[in-house]
N, C-alpha and C positions, 0 to 999 in steps of 0.2 A: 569650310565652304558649303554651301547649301546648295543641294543637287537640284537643276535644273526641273520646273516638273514636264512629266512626261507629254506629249499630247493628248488632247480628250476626245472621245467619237461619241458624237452627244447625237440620240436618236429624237426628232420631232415627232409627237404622235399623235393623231388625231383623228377624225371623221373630214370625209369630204367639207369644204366650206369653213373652216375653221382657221384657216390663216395660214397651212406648212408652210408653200410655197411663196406667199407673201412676206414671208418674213426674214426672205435676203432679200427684199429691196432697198437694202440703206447698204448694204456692202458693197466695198470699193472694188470699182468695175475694173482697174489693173491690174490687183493680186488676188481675186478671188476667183477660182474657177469654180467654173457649174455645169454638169451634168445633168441635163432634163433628158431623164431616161425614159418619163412620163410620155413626151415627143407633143406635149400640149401645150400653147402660144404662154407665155407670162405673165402673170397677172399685174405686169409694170413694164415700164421700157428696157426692154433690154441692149444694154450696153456691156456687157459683159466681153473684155477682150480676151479671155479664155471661156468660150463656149462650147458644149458639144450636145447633139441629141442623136446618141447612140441606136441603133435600131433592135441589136439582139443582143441577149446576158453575155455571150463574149465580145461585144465593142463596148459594152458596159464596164466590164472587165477592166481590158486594156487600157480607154482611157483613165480610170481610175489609176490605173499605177503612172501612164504616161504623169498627170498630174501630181500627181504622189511621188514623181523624182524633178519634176519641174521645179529649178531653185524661183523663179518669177513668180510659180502662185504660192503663198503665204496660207490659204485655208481653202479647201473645198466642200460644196455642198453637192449632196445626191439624191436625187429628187425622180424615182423613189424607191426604194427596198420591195414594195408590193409590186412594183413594175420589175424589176429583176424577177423575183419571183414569178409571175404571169407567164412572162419569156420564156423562164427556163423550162417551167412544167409544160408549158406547151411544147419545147423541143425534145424535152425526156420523153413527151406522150408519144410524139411522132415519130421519136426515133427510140423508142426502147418497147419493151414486152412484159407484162404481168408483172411480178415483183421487182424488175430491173426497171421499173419506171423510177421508182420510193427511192430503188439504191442510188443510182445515178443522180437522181435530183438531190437527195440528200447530202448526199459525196461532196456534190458542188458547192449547195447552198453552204456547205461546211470549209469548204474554202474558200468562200467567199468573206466567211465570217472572220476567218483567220487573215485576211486581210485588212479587212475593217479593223480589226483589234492590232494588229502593226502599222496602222499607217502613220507615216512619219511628221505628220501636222495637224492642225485640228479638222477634222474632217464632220458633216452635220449629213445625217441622215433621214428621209423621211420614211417615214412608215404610217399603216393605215394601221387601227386595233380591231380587236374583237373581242367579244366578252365569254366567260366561261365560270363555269360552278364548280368554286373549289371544293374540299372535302367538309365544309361546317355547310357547304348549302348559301354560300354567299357567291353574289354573282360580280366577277374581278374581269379588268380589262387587261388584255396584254396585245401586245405586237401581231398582229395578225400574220400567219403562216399557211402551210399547208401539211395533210398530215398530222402525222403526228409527233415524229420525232423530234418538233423546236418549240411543241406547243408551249408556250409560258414559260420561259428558257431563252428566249434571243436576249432579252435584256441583259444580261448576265455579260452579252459580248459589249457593252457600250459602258460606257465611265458614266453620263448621264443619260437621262430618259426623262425628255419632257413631253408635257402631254397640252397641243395648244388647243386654246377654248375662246369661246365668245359669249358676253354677256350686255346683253341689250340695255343698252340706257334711257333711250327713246327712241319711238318712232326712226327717226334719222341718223342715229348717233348708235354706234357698236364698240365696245371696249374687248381688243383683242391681247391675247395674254398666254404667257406659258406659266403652267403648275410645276412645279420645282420636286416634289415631292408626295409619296405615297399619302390618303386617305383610308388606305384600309380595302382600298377596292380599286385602285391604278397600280399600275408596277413602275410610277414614278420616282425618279431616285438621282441626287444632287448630293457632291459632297458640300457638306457645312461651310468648308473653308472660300469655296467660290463666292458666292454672294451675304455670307453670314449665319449666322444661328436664328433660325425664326423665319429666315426669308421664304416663303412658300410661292410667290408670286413675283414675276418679272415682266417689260415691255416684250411682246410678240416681236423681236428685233433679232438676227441673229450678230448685227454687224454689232448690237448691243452689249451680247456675249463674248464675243472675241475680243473686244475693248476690253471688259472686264476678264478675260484670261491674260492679258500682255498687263496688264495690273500687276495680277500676283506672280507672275514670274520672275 
């Protein structure tokens, strides 16, 4: 018998304007729950009968696992990782001293991460990047952080990592899109067996990808 596969925590990543948040507007407003940790209106109607817009990295937290033991939602999206983060460094700031700012924040962020990496469904995260200069002198984009301790290293916690973009058709017309896969200078990364060998490019949809994980299961 062929073992179940496991859930995936697929990270969205990109610059402001590029579609994160946009791209659970076709998931089903029963079983999907959403976390706008963002605390910013929706770029669509929201119908979401599991909603929440938590205000600090511990109601971020909590309802993340509330969700994450709710048998009714079937996948969750977190929208956004850079917003947890914001929160948390601002409350390490305010409530910690010199080096116990880094420890504390880091501690957290690291069980946070250990979350994200058990969670028991598919779970989509968003994240902002930033770019940096690896050791050849080539300039790479990763997950943006703080510090230094997750610099180019978060990816590591997600099954995939895509990276959304948009490319102008005309004047009127925008083609929005996730990258599946590393160029040499993203820390994008898709196993093969999801969408095929060669596929580098998929519809900006996340309800698109969850159709295509209850596929291969």
């Amino acid at each position: 018998m062929e073992q179940k596969q496991e859930p995936l925590q697929i990270a969205i990543v990109a610059l402001s304007g590029r579609g994160k948040t946009m791209s659970f507007r076709n998931c089903d407003t029963e079983t999907f729950g959403f976390i706008n940790a963002e605390g910013k209106p929706l770029p669509f109607p929201n119908k979401f009968k599991n909603y929440s817009k938590p205000r600090t990295w511990t109601d971020m937290i909590k309802v993340l696992i509330e969700y994450g033991k709710d048998p009714k939602i079937e996948a969750v999206g977190f929208d956004s990782f850079s917003a947890f983060l914001d929160n948390l460094f601002e409350f390490a700031n305010a409530n910690r001293s010199g080096y116990e700012i880094f420890n504390f924040f880091n501690a957290e962020v690291g069980k946070f991460l250990n979350l994200i990496k058990r969670f028991p469904k598919p779970l989509f995260v968003t994240a902002h990047y930033e770019a940096t200069e690896n050791a050849d002198g080539v300039m790479e984009t990763h997950i943006k952080t703080k510090g230094k301790e997750w610099k180019g290293s978060l990816e590591r916690e997600f099954t995939c990592v895509m990276f959304a973009d948009v490319k102008v058709i005309a004047e009127d017309k925008r083609d929005y899109f996730f990258t599946l896969n590393s160029d040499g200078r993203t820390s994008a990364k898709t196993p093969p067996y999801l969408f095929g060998e060669g596929v580098n490019k998929i519809p900006n949809d996340v309800n698109y990808i969850l159709k295509t994980i209850k596929e291969k299961q």
